[in-house]
DRENGU-329903 format. One record per residue (C-alpha): residue in one letter; x, y, z. Coordinates in pm, whole numbers, plus 50000, padded with zeros to 5 digits. Each point is the difference from the previous one (the first is absolute). Layout:
aXYZ;...
//
This chain:
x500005000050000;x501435036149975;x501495019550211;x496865025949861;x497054977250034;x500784989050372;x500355034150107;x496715011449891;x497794983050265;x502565022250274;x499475031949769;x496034995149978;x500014994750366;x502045032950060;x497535018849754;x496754988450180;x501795007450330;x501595034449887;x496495008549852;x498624994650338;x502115024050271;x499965029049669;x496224998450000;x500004998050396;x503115016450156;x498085031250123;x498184976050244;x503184996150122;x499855035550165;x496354997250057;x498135001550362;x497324982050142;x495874999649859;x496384985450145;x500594969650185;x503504999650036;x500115008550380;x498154968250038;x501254980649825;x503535011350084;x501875029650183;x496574998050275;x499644965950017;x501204983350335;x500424964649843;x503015010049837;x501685011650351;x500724970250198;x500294961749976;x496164997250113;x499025016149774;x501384979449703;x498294972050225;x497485016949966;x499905008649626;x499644961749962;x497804989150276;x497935030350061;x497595004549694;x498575037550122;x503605012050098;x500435012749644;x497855021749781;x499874967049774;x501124960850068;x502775000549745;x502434990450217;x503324997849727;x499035034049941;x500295013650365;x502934975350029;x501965015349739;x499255034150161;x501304987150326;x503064989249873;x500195032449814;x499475022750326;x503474978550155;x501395019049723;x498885034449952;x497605004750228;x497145026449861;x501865013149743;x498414995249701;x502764996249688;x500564963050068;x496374989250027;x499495020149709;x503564979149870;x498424965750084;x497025007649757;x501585010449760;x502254973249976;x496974974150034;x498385018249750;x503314993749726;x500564963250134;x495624995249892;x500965016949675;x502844973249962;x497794972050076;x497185007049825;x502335004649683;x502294964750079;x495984984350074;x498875008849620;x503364987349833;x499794969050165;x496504996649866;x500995012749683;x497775027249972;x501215029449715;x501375030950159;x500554987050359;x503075022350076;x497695029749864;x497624991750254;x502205002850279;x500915033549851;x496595017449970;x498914983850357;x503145019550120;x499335035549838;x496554996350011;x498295029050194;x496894978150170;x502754981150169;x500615034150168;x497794998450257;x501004966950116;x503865006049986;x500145036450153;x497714991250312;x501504983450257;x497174986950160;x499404978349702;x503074979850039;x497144975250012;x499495002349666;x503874999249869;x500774976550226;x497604974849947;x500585009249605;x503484989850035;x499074967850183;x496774989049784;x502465006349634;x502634975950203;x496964975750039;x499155000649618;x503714994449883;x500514965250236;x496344990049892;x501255005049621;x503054977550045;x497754976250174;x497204997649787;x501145006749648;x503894989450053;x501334972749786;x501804982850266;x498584968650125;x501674994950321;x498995001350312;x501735027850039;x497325017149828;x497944996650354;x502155020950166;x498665028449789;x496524991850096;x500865008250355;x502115027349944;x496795017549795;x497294991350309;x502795016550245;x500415030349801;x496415000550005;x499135000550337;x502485026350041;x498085022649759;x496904991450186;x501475013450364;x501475031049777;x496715006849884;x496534972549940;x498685011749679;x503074980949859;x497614970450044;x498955009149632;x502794977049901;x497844974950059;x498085011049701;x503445007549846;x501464966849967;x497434977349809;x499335030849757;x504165002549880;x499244950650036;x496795012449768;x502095022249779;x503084980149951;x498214963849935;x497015009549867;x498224978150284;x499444998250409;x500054964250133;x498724988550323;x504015000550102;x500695032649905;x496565013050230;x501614976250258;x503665016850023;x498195036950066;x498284984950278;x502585002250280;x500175038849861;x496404998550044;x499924986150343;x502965020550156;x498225034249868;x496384996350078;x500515001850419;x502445033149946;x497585017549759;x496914997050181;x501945011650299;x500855026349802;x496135009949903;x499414996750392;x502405024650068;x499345021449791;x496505004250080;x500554995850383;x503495014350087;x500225023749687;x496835012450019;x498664992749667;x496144999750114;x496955022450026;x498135015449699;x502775012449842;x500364963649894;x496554985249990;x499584995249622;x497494980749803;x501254967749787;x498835023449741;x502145024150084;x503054977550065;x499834991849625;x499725034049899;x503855005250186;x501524969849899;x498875009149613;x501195036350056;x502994992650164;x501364974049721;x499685027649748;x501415023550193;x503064982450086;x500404988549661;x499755040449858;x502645007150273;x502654977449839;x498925013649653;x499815040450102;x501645000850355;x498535039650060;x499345012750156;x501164972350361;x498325013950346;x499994989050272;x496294999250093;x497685000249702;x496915011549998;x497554972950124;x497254990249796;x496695005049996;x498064962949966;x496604999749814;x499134965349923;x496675016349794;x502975011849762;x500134979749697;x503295025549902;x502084984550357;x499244963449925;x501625004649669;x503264994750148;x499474966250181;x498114986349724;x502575012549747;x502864982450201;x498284967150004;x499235007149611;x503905004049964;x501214969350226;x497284983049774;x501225010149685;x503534991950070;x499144962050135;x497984992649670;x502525015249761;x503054981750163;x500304978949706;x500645027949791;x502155021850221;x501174974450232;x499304996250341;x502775024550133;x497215036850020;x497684979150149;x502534989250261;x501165037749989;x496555010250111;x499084973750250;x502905005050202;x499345037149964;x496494998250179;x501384972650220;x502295020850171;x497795023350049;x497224980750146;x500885007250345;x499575041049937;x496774997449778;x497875005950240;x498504964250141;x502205003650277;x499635034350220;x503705020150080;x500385027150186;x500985025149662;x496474992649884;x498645031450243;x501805020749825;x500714977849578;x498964971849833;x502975005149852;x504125003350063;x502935001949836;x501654970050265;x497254977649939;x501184991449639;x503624997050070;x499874959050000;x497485002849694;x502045022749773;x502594972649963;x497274980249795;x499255029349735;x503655015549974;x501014963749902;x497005000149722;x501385034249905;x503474989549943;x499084965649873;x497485020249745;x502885026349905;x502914974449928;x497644976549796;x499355027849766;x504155010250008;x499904962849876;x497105002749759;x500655033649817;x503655001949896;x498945032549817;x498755016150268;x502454980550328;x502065035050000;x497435025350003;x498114974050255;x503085001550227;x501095034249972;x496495005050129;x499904975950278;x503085018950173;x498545029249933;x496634987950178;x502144984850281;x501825037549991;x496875013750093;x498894977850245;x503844999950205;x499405040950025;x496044995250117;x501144975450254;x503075024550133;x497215026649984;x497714985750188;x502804984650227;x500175042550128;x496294997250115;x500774974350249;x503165017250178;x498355011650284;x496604999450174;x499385037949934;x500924997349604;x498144967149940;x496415017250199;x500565030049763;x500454978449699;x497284980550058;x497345030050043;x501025016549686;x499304970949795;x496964988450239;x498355034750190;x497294976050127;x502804977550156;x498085006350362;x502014973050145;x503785015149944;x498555036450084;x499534978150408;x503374992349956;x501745031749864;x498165021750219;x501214986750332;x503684994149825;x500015036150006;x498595012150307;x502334979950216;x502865012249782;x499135028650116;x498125015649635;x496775003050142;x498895024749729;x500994980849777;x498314966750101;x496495024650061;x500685009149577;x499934966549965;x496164993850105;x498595030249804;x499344984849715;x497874980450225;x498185022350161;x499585023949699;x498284970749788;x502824995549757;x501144966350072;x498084971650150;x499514992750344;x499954969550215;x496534976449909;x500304987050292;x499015018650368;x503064986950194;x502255010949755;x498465038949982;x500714995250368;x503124994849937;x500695027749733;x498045027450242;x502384982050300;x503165008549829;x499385036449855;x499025003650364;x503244993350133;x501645019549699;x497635028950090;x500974998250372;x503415001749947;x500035034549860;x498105009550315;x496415004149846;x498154985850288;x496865005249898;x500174987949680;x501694968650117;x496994997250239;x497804998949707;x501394977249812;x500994975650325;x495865001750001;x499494993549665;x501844965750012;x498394991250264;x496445005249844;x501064978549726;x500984973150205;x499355001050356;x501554970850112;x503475010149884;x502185010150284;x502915021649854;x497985032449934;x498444997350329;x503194995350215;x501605027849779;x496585021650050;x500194995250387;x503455008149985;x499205028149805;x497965015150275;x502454993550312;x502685016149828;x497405031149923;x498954998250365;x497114984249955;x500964967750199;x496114998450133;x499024990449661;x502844983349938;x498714977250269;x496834992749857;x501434993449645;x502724973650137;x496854982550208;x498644995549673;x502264985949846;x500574978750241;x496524984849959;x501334990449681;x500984965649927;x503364997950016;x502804980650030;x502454993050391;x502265022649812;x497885025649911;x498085003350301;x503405002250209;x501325024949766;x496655024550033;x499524988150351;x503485015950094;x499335035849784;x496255004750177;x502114988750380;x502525034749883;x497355022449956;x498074988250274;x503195006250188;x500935033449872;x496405007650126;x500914988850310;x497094973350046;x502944975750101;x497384973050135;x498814998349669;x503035003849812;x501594967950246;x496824980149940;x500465006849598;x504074992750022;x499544964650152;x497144989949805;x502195008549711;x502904981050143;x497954968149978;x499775001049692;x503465007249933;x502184989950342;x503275008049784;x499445039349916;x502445020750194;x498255031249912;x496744989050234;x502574991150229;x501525031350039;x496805015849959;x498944981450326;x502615011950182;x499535036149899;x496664997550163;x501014982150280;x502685023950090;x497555027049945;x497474979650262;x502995002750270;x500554962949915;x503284995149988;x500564967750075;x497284990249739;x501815024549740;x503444987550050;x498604964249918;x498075013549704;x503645012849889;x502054970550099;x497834978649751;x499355028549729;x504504994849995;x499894961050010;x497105000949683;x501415029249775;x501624988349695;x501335030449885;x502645018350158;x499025035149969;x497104989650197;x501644980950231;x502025029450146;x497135018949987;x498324975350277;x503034998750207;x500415036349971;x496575000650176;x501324972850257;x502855016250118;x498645027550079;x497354987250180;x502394974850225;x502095025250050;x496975024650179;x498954961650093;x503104983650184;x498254971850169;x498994983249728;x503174994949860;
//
């Protein structure tokens, strides 16, 4: 072989991987976004060696049960703690090693234009979302791992080598898979996966074939309906923002197919949060697109003896993948989408290798045209490498990715609820009130849904408050809460509100009231101990004792109600009572500045105190 020809696997490696980090470097220098406090630099899991116990063991300890994900992220914190470059690093690098895979996966199977493949699933801007967002290290991870799957199940099934030895591929491809599955469950579409490429290769499906995908079957089925279970349960996907019609269902899962596809065809413009649809299953217009994707997967399966098998394979593995995030299933992202850039990233693989397969058959085919067809291939590719490094700048930061997002979606409610509070505690609380004005002018949509106008009045509130417009802030504290009354933010903020005003009688009532709410230990300890300080600064210290301890037994580890309870004791003349209250407030407090805080209060008081040292 020449020197030339076993080079070029290395140098079509080092193009794929090169075309990855230019497309993606500035992620490199890019912060943190939604979710990523977490999932990572919040996320107590990733602290000690209990919590990677408990990453495993401990299905609610994380925001989701992928364990290799939170793993990974464990192992990552060792090294640079909350910094984000290297987690940023990590996926990028999964991200090439998928691109690798998928491209080694399609030569092995002899599919036209593998190594093209791997090239557009690298530059290609969709893939964006997936790569630049550390939280979904779920999906490149479990990308990664499900492409490593494919490639032993491919020397397995359709290698030429009769050994036994053969076996050992079998095993490696269920391992792989299980690791995708703890990465991230909807890789339980390879389930699906594996008889279609049997299907497309042989031109049949035996009873052996079905038999071999059943230990794939059997290992995913327990971890994805876990998965559904969490996510309704622990996530908090549930309520009538997700109470859909089977009607409706359809509707999405038509919709979504199409819109997916049009993404990889015309990626722009790529937000964040698209505008959710509006479902009318009286529209004959809306079930165009479900019953025109069943037309198409129709089509394809009855014509395969023309065209060959290979676009309906294309297509079935398409809408395979992206079973999971049709719609049939309810995920959190459906309050605010149907539809998201990170739900396709698995999917894409399916069409970009039709693409490429499609493009190098017709370099093949038309001689004539093969230079003008490749000069405008790289210039397609061109134009998809700068889209993805354009879009790559939306993501840098949590700030420029909100502000992206509502100029190419005003009616993005959702990211206003999470730009708006961004900025007030960064201290741009003019800003972040800008930011709901649309809102309240009737320019952009608001919330549907009464919780989350709640929500929206809650946080102008607080940005309205912090430029010291009391009155205002009262307002819209009251607002919030007529839109949902049983949500206690705005009415812990309003009855602060009115202490710090000097209007602590009030505040009294309002914290009583909320305290009627149903809440959780945590909760009520947390208000319990605010209404026991302004009962105190009142100087009803019965009352404020009585409201201190029942808030303690809710929550016997808070060393603010301890310290609290010594305050009033000392102030009762008990000092023997207060210096206990103290002594335990020091032995309880887990952070330090609060710590000497206590003891500050406890010296002082043994030292006007001797005999009870």
């Amino acid at each position: 072989m020449p020197v030339a020809s076993a080079n070029r696997p290395v140098v079509l490696a080092a193009v794929i991987m090169a075309a990855v980090f230019v497309c993606y470097c500035r992620v490199l220098w890019a912060g943190w976004i939604w979710d990523d406090d977490f999932y990572v630099w919040n996320n107590p899991t990733l602290r000690s060696l209990a919590g990677l116990r408990d990453i495993w063991l401990v299905p609610k300890a994380t925001p989701q049960y992928y364990p290799l994900v939170h793993t990974s992220y464990w192992l990552e914190y060792r090294l640079w703690g909350d910094a984000p470059a290297g987690y940023h690093l990590v996926n990028l690098l999964l991200h090439a090693g998928s691109c690798l895979l998928l491209w080694r996966l399609l030569a092995a199977l002899a599919v036209p234009g593998g190594w093209l493949a791997g090239l557009l699933a690298a530059i290609h801007p969709v893939e964006v979302e997936s790569v630049a967002w550390v939280t979904e290290r779920k999906n490149t991870l479990s990308m990664l791992l499900a492409l490593a799957a494919l490639n032993a199940w491919q020397q397995f099934r359709f290698s030429t080598d009769a050994s036994r030895h053969r076996w050992r591929w079998y095993g490696v491809s269920i391992a792989c898979f299980l690791a995708a599955l703890l990465a991230k469950t909807v890789t339980i579409t390879l389930v699906g996966v594996l008889p279609l490429l049997t299907w497309w290769k042989t031109g049949r499906l035996t009873r052996r074939d079905l038999a071999l995908t059943a230990p794939f079957l059997l290992a995913g089925l327990p971890l994805a309906i876990g998965t559904v279970l969490l996510e309704k349960y622990h996530v908090g996907a549930s309520g009538t923002e997700w109470q859909l019609a089977g009607a409706e269902r359809l509707l999405v899962a038509g919709r979504a197919i199409w819109f997916y596809f049009s993404k990889l065809l015309w990626p722009e413009p790529l937000i964040f949060f698209y505008r959710r649809w509006v479902l009318d299953v009286t529209s004959p217009a809306q079930w165009a697109f479900p019953l025109a994707g069943l037309a198409v997967l129709a089509g394809l399966f009855l014509l395969r003896g023309r065209i060959g098998r290979g676009p309906f394979t294309v297509a079935a593995c398409f809408c395979g993948c992206l079973f999971p995030a049709l719609g049939f299933f309810d995920v959190y992202p459906f309050k605010f989408s149907f539809v998201a850039d990170h739900f396709q990233y698995h999917a894409s693989a399916a069409i970009l290798a039709g693409v490429a397969a499609t493009v190098t058959v017709l370099w093949q085919r038309l001689p004539r045209w093969r230079v003008s067809l490749q000069v405008a291939t790289a210039a397609a590719c061109c134009l998809l490498a700068a889209q993805t490094m354009r879009q790559t700048g939306a993501y840098h930061d949590l700030e420029t990715l909100g502000r992206d997002t509502l100029a190419k979606n005003p009616d993005a409610w959702a990211m206003r609820d999470i730009l708006g509070p961004y900025l007030t505690t960064t201290g741009r609380a003019g800003e972040a009130e800008a930011v709901y004005q649309p809102v309240l002018a009737g320019t952009a949509a608001a919330p549907p849904w009464p919780h989350d106008q709640a929500q929206l009045f809650y946080n102008l509130a607080r940005a309205v408050e912090a430029q010291g417009r009391f009155a205002e802030a009262e307002g819209f504290y009251r607002q919030a809460i007529s839109r949902d009354p049983e949500y206690p933010k705005p009415r812990n903020n309003l009855a602060k509100l009115l202490a710090d005003t000097g209007r602590r009688r009030e505040s009294v009532v309002a914290y009583r009231a909320l305290l009627n709410l149903p809440l959780t230990a945590a909760d009520q300890s947390r208000y319990a101990f605010n209404l026991g300080t302004v009962l105190a600064e009142l100087g009803d210290w019965q009352a404020a004792e009585q409201t201190l301890q029942w808030g303690l037994q809710r929550n016997p580890q808070s060393a603010a109600i301890h310290e609290w309870l010594g305050i009033v004791a000392t102030q009762q003349n008990q000092k023997e009572a207060a210096i206990g209250w103290f002594r335990r407030g020091v032995a309880v407090a887990d952070e330090p500045a609060v710590r000497q805080r206590i003891a500050a209060h406890l010296r002082r008081l043994e030292q006007s105190h001797p005999r009870s040292q």
